[in-house]
Kinemage of the C-alpha trace (Angstrom):
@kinemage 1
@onewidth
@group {chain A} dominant
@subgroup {mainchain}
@vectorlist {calphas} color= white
{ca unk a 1} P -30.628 -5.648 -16.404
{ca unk a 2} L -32.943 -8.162 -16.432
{ca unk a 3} L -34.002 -9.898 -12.730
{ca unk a 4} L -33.150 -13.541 -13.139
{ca unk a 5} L -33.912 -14.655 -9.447
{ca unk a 6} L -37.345 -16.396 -9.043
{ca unk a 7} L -38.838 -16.826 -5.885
{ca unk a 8} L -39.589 -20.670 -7.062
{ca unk a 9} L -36.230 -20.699 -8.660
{ca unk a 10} L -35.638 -25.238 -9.351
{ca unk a 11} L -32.022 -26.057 -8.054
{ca unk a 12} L -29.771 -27.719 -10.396
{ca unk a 13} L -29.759 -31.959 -8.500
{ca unk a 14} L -26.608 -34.025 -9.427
{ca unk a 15} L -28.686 -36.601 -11.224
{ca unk a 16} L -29.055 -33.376 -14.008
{ca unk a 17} L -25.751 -32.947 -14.649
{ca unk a 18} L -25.166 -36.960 -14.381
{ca unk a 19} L -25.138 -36.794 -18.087
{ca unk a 20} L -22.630 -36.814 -20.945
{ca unk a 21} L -20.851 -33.106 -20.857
{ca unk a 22} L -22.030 -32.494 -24.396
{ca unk a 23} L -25.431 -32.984 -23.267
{ca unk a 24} L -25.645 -31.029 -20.339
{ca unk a 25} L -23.539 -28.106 -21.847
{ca unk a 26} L -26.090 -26.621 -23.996
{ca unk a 27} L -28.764 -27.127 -21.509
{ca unk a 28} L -26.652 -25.097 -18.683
{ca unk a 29} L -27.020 -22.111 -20.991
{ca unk a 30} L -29.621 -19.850 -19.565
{ca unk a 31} L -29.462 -21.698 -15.800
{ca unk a 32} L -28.264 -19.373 -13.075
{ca unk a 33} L -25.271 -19.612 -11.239
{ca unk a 34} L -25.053 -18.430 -7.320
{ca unk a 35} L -22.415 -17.216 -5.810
{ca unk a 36} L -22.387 -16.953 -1.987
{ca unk a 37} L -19.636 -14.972 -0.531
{ca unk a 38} L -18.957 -15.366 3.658
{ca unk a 39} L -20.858 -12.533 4.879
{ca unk a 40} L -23.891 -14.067 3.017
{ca unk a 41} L -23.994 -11.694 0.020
{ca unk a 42} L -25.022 -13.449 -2.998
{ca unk a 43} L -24.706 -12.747 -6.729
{ca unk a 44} L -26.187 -14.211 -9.742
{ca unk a 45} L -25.558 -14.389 -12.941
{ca unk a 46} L -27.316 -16.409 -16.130
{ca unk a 47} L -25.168 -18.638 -18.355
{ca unk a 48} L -24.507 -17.632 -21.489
{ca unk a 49} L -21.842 -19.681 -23.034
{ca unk a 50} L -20.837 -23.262 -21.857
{ca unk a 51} L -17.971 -25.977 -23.246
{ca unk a 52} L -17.860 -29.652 -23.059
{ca unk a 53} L -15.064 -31.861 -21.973
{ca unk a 54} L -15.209 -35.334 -22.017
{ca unk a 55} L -13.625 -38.639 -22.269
{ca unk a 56} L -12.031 -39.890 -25.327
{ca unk a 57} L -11.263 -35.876 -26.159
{ca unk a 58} L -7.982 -34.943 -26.221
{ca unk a 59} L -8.454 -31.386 -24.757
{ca unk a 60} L -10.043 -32.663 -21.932
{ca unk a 61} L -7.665 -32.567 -18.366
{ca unk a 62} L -8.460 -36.026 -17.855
{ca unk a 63} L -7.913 -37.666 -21.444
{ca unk a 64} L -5.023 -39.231 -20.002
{ca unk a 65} L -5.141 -40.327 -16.958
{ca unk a 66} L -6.579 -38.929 -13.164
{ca unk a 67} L -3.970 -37.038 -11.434
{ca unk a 68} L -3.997 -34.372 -8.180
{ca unk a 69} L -4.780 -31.493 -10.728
{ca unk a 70} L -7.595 -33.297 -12.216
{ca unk a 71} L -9.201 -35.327 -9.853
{ca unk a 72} L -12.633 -34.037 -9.324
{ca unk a 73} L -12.960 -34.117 -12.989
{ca unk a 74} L -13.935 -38.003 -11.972
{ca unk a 75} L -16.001 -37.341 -8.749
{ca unk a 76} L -19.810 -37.384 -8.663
{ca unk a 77} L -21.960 -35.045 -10.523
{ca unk a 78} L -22.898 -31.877 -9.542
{ca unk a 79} L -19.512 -30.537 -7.732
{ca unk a 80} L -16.886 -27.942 -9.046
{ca unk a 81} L -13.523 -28.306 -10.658
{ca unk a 82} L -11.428 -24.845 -10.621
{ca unk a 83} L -8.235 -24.810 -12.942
{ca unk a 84} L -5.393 -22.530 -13.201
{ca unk a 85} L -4.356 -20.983 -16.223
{ca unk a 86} L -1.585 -19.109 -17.293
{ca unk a 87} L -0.792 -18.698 -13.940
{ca unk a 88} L -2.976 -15.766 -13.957
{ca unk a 89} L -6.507 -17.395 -14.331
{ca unk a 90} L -8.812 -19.478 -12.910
{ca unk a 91} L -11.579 -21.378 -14.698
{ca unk a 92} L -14.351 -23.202 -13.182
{ca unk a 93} L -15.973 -26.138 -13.903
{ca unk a 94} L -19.597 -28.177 -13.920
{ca unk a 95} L -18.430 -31.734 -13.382
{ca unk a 96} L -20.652 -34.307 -15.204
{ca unk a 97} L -21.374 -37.819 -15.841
{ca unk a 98} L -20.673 -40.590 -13.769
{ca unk a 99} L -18.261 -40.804 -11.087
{ca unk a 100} L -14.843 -42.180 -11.857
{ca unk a 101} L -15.550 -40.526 -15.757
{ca unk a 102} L -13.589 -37.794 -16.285
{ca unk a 103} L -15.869 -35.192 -17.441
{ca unk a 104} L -16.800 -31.708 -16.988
{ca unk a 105} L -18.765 -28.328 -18.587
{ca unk a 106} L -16.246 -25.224 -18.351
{ca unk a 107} L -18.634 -21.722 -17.755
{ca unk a 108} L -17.578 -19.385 -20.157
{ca unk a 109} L -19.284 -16.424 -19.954
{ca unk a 110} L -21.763 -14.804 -17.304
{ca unk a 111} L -24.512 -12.480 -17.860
{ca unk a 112} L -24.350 -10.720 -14.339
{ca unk a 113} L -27.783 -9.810 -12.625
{ca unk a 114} L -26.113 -7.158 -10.958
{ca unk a 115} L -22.259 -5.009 -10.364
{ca unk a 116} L -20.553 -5.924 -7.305
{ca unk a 117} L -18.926 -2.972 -5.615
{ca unk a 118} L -15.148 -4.141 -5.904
{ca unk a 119} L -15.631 -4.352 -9.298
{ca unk a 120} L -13.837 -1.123 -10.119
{ca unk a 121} L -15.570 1.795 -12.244
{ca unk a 122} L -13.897 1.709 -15.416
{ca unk a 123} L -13.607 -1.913 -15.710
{ca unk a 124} L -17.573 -1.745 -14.561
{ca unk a 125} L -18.624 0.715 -17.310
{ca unk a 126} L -19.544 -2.138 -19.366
{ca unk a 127} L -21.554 -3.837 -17.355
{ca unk a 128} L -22.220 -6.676 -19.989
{ca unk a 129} L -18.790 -7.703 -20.261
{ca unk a 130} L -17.634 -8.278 -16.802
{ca unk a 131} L -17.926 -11.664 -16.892
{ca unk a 132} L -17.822 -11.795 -20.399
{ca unk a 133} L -14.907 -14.718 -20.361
{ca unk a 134} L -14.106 -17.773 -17.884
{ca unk a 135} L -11.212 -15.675 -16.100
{ca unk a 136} L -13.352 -12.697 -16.118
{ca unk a 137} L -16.615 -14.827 -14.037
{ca unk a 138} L -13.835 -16.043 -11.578
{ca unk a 139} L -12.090 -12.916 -11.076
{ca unk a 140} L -15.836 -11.373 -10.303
{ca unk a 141} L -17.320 -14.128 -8.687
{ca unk a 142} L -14.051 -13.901 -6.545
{ca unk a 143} L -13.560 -18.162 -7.032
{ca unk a 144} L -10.094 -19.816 -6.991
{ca unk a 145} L -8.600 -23.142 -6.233
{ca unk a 146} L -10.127 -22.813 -2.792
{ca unk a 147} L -13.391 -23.621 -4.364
{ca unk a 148} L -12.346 -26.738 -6.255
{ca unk a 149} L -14.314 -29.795 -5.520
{ca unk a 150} L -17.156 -28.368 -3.497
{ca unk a 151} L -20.613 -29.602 -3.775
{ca unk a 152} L -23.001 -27.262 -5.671
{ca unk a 153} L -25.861 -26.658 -3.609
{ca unk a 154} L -27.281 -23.902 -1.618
{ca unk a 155} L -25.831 -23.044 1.581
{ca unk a 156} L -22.497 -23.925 0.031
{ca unk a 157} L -20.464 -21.085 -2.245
{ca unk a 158} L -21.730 -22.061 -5.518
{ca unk a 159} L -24.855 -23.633 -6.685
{ca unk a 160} L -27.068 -23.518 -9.895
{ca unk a 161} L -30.768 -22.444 -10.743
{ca unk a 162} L -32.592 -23.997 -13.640
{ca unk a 163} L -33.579 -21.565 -16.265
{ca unk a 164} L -37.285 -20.534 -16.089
{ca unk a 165} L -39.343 -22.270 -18.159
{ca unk a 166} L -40.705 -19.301 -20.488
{ca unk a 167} L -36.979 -19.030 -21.137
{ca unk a 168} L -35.917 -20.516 -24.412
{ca unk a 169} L -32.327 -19.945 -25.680
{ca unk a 170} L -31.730 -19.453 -28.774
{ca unk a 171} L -28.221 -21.348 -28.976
{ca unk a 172} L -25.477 -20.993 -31.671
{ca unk a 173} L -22.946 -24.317 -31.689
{ca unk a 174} L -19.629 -23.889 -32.973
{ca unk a 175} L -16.262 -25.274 -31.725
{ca unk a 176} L -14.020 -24.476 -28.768
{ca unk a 177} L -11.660 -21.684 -28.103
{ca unk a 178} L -7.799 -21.993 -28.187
{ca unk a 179} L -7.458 -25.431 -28.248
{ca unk a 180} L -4.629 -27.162 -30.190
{ca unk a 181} L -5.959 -30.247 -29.626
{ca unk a 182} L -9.764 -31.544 -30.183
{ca unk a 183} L -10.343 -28.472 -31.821
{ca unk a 184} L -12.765 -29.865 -34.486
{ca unk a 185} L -15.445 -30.609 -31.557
{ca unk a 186} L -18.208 -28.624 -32.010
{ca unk a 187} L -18.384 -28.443 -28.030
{ca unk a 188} L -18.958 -24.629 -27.471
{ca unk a 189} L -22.611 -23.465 -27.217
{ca unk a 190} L -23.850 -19.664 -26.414
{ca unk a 191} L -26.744 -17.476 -26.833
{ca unk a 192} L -27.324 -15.591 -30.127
{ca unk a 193} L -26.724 -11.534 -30.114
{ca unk a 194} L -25.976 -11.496 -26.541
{ca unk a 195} L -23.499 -9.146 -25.504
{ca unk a 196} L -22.127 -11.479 -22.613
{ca unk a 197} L -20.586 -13.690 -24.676
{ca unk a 198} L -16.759 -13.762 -24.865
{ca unk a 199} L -14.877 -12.511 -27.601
{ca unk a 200} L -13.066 -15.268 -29.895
């Protein structure tokens, strides 16, 4: 697999992601997200599929009003907002925009630098698709509730790397996945014939 870490790797500021989510969705794709576990063991993985959620959209957590769920949907730029699905799933989050606007970019899909050892062997056999879906990134990235509303930046658990420049995705836009709701947004980006991607 290809080595994504550069030694002069950019971090991601909060005034970059200060932007409307459909904005900075498409330019996440191809950025690197960090994960930093306790014992200082990190793992990376490139972005390859991104959605927007904003205001005004009616799939978005915070279309109707800020509640304990959803309220670092409306803090500052550049933090996390981890979700619960199912029960079963967690999803994590890019807040964006300005404060007090609910917004956020939901990570789809991971293109792992590397196979952590917990991962077990058969569900590691595919390398490619381990994080190939937001509950499969959280599950391997090991991230849960605990790491809602935490500044991204290094040091902390989670932070992002800008894509290198000689990097230029080539980006298909289509809509979001099972949504009942705002599903007519074209709001989902992710990088052509790459086998990271999650499966409609």
């Amino acid at each position: 697999m290809m080595n994504f870490h550069l030694p002069s790797a950019q971090i991601v500021e909060p005034n970059w992601l200060a932007r409307l989510s459909p904005e900075v969705a498409p330019d996440l794709v191809g950025c690197i997200l960090v994960r930093q576990f306790s014992d200082g063991t990190l793992l990376r993985g490139m972005i390859v599929e991104t959605e927007a959620y904003g205001p005004n959209d009616p799939a978005c957590h915070a279309y109707r009003r800020r509640t304990q769920r959803n309220g670092a949907m409306f803090g500052p730029a550049g933090r996390t907002y981890v979700y619960l699905i199912y029960g079963v799933y967690y999803c994590l989050n890019i807040v964006t925009d300005q404060e007090d606007i609910g917004s956020a970019v939901l990570i789809r899909a991971l293109q792992l630098q590397s196979i952590p050892s917990w991962v077990e062997p058969h569900e590691g056999a595919k390398q490619h698709r381990v994080a190939a879906g937001p509950g499969k990134l959280c599950k391997v990235l090991q991230i849960n509730l605990t790491l809602n509303d935490q500044v991204l930046q290094p040091g902390q658990p989670l932070w992002l790397e800008h894509r290198p420049p000689q990097f230029i995705p080539n980006l298909i836009q289509t809509t979001r996945i099972g949504l009942s709701k705002g599903a007519d947004l074209p709001w989902r980006w992710y990088l052509k014939d790459c086998s990271a991607v999650s499966k409609v």
